[in-house]
N, C-alpha and C positions, 0 to 999 in steps of 0.2 A: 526499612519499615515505614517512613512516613513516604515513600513515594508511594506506596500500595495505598497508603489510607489516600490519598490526593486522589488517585486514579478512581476508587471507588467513587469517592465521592464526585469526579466526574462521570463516570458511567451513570449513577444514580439520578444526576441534573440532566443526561442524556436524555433518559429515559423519561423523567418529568416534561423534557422540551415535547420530543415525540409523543407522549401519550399527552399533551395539549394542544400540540398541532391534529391529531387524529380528530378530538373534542370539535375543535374549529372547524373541521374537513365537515363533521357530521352537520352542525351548525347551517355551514355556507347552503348544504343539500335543502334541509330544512326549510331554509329561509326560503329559498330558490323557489321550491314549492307553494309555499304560504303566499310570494306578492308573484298572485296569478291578477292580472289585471280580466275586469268586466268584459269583456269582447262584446257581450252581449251590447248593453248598456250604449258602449260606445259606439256599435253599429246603428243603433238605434237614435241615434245624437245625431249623427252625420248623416243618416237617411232625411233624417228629420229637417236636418240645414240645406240639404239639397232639395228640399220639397220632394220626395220621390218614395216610394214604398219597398217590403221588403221582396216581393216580388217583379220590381222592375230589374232591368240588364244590370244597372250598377249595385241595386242589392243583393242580386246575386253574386256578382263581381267581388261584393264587399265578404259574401258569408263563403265563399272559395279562399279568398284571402285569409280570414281567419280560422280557416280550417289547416290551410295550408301551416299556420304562425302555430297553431296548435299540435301541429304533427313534428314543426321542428323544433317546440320547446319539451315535448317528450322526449325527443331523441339526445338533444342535448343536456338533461335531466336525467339519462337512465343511467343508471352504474355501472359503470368501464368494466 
C-alpha cells in the first residue's frame, strides 16, 4: 500500500515538473518575440557614422542585411 502512495506521489511531481517546463517553453517563445531589437534605429545610426544616406550602396547593403536578419528571426521563432 505505501509503494502506490510513493508512486502517486511521484507521478503527481512528474506532472507538476512537466506542466512547468511547458509554462517556461511558452515563456522563452514570448520573450523571444518581445526583445525585437530597433533595426530601424540602428541603421540609421550607422548610416549616420558613416556619413552616407539611406539611399547609397551601403544603405541599401545595410536594409538587405536587415531584412535578411528578419526573415531568419521569423523562421527561427515559428512553431516546430
Amino acid at each position: 500500500m505505501k509503494d502506490g502512495t510513493v508512486l502517486k506521489r511521484r507521478l503527481e511531481r512528474i506532472r507538476e515538473v512537466e506542466n512547468e517546463n511547458q509554462q517556461l517553453k511558452v515563456q522563452l517563445q514570448s520573450a523571444g518575440k518581445q526583445v525585437q531589437p530597433d533595426y530601424d534605429s540602428i541603421r540609421d545610426r550607422t548610416l549616420n557614422k558613416l556619413k552616407v544616406g539611406k539611399q547609397s550602396t551601403q544603405g541599401k547593403a545595410i536594409d538587405a542585411f536587415i531584412k535578411q536578419l528578419k526573415q531568419e528571426c521569423l523562421v527561427a521563432n515559428s512553431p516546430d
